[in-house]
C-alpha positions in Angstrom: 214.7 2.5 37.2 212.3 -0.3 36.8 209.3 -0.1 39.0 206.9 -2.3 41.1 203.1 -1.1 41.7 203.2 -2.6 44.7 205.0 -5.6 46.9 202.8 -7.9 45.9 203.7 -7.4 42.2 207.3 -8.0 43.4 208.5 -11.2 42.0 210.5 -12.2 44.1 208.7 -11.3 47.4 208.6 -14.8 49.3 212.4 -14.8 48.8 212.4 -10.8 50.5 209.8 -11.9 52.8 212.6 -14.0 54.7 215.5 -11.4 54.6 215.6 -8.0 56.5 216.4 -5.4 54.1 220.1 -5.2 54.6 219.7 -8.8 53.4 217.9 -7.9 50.6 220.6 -5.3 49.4 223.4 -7.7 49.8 221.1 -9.9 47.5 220.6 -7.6 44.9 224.4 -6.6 45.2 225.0 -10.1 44.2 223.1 -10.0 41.1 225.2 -11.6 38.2 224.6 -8.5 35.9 223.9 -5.2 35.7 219.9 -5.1 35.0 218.9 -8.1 37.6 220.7 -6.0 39.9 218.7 -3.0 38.9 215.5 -4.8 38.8 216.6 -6.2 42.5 216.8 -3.0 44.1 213.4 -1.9 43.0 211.9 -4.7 44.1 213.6 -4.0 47.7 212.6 -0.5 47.4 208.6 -1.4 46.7 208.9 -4.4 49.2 209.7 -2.8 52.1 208.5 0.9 51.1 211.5 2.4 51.4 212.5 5.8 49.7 215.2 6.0 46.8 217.7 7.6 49.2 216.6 4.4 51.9 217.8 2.1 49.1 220.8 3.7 47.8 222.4 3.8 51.3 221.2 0.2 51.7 223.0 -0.8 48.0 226.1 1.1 48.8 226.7 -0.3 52.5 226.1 -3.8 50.8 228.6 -3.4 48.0 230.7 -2.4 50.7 231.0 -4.8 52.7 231.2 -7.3 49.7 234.3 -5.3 48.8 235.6 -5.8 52.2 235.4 -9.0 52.0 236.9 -10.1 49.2 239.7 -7.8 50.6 240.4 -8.9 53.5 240.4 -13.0 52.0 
């Protein structure tokens, strides 16, 4: 896992400054490949301080619900 010092050496932390961090998953759930996703979800995790389990739940409700929605279209 790649891995931030702190938020402010997020890159991407005005963009996470305006989402919650459901928001934020869905986001990095979006990412167009594999790494950007990875790199996404460590800058979530370090932005918002959350722990790896905090994260993982987040990821997995957002792929989720992305799932579900291209379901039920």
């Amino acid at each position: 896992m790649i891995y931030f010092s702190s938020p402010a050496a997020c890159p991407n932390r005005a963009k996470l400054g305006t989402m919650t961090p459901a928001e934020a998953a869905t986001w990095a759930a979006c990412a167009s490949t594999h790494c950007m996703e990875v790199s996404r979800l460590a800058e979530v995790e370090t932005y918002y301080k959350l722990t790896r389990a905090a994260t993982d739940a987040l990821h997995a409700a957002a792929v989720r619900a992305l799932v579900d929605a291209r379901v039920s279209a």
